[in-house]
C-alpha positions in Angstrom: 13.6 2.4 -18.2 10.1 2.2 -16.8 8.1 4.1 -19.0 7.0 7.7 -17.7 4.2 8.0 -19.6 2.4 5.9 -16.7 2.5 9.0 -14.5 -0.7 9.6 -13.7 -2.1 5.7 -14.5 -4.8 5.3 -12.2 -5.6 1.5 -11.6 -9.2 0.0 -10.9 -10.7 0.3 -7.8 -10.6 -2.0 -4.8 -12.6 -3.3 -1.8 -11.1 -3.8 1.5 -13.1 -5.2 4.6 -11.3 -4.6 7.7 -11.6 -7.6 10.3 -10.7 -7.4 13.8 -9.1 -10.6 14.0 -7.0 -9.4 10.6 -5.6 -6.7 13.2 -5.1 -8.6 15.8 -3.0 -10.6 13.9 -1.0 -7.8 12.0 -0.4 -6.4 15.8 1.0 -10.0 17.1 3.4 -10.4 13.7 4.8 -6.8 14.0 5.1 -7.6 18.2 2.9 -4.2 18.6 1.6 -4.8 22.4 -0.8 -1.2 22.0 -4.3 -2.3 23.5 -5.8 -0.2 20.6 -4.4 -2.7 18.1 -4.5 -6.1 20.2 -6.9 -5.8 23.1 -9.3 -8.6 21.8 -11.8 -7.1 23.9 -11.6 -3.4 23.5 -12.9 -1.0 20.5 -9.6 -1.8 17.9 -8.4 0.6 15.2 -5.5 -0.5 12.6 -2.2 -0.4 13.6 0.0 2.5 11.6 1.7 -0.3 8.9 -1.7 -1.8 8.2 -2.1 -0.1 5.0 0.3 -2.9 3.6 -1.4 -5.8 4.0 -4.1 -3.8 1.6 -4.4 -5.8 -1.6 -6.5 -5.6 -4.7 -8.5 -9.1 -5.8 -6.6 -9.9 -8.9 -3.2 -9.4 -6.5 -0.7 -6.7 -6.3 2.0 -8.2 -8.7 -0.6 -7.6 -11.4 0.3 -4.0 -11.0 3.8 -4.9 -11.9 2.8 -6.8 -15.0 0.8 -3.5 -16.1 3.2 -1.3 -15.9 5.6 -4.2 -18.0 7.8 -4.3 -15.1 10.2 -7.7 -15.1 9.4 -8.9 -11.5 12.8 -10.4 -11.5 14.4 -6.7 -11.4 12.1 -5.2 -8.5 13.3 -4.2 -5.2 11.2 -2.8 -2.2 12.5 0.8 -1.9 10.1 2.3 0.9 7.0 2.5 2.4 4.9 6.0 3.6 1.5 5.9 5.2 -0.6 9.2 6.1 -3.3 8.6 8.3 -6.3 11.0 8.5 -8.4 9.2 10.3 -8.9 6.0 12.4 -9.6 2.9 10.5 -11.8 0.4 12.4 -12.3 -3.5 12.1 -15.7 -3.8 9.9 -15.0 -0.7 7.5 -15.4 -1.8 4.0 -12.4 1.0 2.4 -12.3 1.7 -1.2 -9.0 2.0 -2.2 -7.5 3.5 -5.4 -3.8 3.4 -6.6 -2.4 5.2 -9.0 1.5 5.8 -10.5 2.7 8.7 -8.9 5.7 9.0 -9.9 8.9 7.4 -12.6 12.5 8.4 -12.5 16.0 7.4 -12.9 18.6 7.1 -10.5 22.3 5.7 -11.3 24.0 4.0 -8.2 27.1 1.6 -7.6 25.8 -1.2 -9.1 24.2 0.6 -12.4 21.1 2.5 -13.5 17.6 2.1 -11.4 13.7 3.5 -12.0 11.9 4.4 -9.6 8.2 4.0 -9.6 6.3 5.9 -6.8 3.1 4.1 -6.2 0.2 6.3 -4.4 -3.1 4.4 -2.6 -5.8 6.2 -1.0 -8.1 4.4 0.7 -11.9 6.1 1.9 -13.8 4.6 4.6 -17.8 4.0 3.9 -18.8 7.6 4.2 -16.2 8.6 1.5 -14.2 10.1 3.4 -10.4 9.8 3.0 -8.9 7.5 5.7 -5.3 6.4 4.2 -2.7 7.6 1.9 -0.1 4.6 1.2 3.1 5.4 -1.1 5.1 3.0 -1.8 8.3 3.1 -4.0 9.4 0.3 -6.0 13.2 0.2 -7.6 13.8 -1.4 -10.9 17.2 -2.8 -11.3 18.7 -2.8 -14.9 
């Protein structure tokens, strides 16, 4: 089992400059036609997905690695994003994650952890733009 004692782990913190072409993108690949996310001309805010493509330097399976989690055994469970406000192409966000969460959960095919994975992300007045949780499975 994943080991609960890494509720509460808080990992380093990490920069994230927000580009307009970056949304523009994300808003072509997920077929979202919204002017406020593709409009090359207009004032552009982040689609509501966004949040995933959010990424610390050293890479996101390091977080597996930290938490001695065989990558082999990991399934995406879900994805939740609460946004509290608008997030614009040349923020610079701070984002923190930490482990939110660790249980067990027996299904068909056998026993599974569950690790809840919580980001918030501030824009550059400190105020709280983003929640992102994310749950990861861990097969047996």
């Amino acid at each position: 089992m994943v080991d609960q004692s890494h509720i509460g782990k808080v990992f380093d913190p990490f920069e994230v400059e927000v580009e307009k072409g970056a949304i523009i993108k994300f808003a072509d690949a997920v077929g979202d036609q919204n002017p406020l996310y593709s409009d090359r001309k207009g004032d552009l805010e982040a689609p509501p997905t966004f949040g995933t493509t959010f990424r610390p330097a050293e890479g996101f399976f390091q977080t597996f690695t930290d938490l001695d989690i065989d990558l082999t055994r990991v399934l995406h469970g879900e994805e939740e994003y609460e946004y509290l406000k608008p997030i614009k192409p040349g923020d610079t966000l701070v984002c923190q994650t930490k482990v939110a969460n660790v249980f067990e959960k027996s299904g068909k095919s056998g026993g599974m952890d569950f690790v809840v994975l919580e980001t918030e992300c501030k824009n550059p007045a400190g105020e709280l733009v983003l929640i992102q949780r994310g749950t990861i499975v861990v097969r047996k």
